[in-house]
Each structure stands twice: as C-alpha cells, then as structure tokens.
N, C-alpha and C positions, 0 to 999 in steps of 0.2 A: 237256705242261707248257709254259706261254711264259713265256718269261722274257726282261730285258732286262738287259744284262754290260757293265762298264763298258768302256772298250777305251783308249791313249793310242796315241795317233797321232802318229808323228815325219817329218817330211818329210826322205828323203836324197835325193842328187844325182839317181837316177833312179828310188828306187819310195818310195813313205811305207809307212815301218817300223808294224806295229799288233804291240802288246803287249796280252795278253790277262790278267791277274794272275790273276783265279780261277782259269783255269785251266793259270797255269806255261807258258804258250803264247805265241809270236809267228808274222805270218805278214805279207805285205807287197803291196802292190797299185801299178797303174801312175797311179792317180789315187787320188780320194778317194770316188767312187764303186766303185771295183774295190777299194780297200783294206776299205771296208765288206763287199761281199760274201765278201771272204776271210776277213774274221773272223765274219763271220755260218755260214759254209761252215766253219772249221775248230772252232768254238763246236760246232757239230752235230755235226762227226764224229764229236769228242771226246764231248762230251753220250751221245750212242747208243751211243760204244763203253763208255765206262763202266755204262751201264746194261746194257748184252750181258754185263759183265762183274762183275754184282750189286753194281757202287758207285753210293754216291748221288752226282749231280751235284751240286755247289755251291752255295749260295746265290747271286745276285749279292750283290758288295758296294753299297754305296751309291756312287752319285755324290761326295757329298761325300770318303768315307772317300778315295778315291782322289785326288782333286781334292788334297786336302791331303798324300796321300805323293806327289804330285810335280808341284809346284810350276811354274807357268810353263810347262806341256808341254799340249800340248791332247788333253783325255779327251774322249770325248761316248757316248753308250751304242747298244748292236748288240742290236736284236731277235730273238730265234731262238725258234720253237715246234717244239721235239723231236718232237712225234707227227707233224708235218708236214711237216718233213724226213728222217724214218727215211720216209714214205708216197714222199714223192718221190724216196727214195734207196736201196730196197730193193727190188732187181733179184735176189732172190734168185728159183729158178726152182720154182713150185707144181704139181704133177699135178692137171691133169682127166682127166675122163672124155670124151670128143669120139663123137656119136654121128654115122655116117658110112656113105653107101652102098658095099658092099662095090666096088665095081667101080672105085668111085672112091680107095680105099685100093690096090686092086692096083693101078691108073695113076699114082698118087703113087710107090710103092714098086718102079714100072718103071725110073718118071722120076726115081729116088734123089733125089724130093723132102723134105726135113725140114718135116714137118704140122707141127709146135710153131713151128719159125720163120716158116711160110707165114698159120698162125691169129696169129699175135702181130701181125706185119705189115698185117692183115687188120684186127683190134683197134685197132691204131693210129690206120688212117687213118678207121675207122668213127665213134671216140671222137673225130678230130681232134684227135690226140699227135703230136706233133712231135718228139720224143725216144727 
C-alpha cells in the first residue's frame, strides 16, 4: 500500500521536530532532508508493526484537514509504500536447501565456517547489495 501522511515540521535550535498526527507519532532530523527520511522511516515502522499486529493502518488525513489544525507551522506530506519498506526491512532469517559437494561441507565445517553467512555474503556481492 502507498500512501502519502501529512507530517508538520518545526525547526528547533539543533534538529526540526516532525510530528506525525495519524500516527500519534514524532521523530526529529538534523536537516530537512534527514527530518523527511525519519518520518518516512518511523511512518513504516509503525505502518508494518501495526499490520504484524492485525491493525489497520490509518488513513492519511488530507493536507488541508491538517493545514488548518495548526496554523502557521509548516506541514508538507512523506511518501511511504508499506510492501516496499517491510521488502527492504525484513531481515528476518528463511531456510533453504543448499546443495553442496560433500567434501566441501566437511572443509567448511573444519574451518568452523558458518555456510548461511558465507552464502549471504556471496548473495550480496553477486546481486550488488550494499547492505
């Protein structure tokens, strides 16, 4: 689901405060581009954990609705696609099957190699992931 969430933005002495209203949420950034990614990042968290947790996610409000409960503060809206940040944020760990010359298992398992982090690693650089 994409969805875009209204957010107000308050500049303090050293980070701009982002207040999140749908979701009861504030979180703070050291510019105005870091202050977006933190509420686009906390927008998600919350987003997946509530649906982990069979709640519906909120509607955004509108632009306006917000605009007019509070006056004079600058809102502007944070993009977030849920299926697309649970993909890039779930690091949960899945079983394959790895099919492997025995000889090279008992050398791994000499050398108290761990295969799942050697094949991950492997993955990585093959895909060209950086994370």
């Amino acid at each position: 689901m994409k969805a875009a969430y209204p957010v107000i933005l308050t500049l303090g002495e050293k980070y701009i405060l982002v207040s999140i209203p749908d979701f009861n949420a504030n979180t703070e950034g050291a510019d105005i581009a870091d202050a977006m990614e933190m509420a686009r990042d906390a927008i998600g968290i919350l987003g997946i954990d509530m649906e982990d947790d069979g709640e519906t996610i909120p509607a955004p409000s509108t632009l306006a609705e917000v605009i007019a409960a509070h006056p004079g503060e600058t809102v502007t809206l944070v993009d977030v696609d849920f299926a697309e940040y649970r993909r890039k944020n779930d690091n949960r760990a899945v079983r394959r099957n790895v099919s492997l010359p025995a000889w090279l298992d008992e050398a791994a398992r000499a050398a108290d190699i761990n295969v799942s982090a050697v094949l991950a690693a492997a993955l990585k650089q093959e895909l060209n992931i950086q994370r």
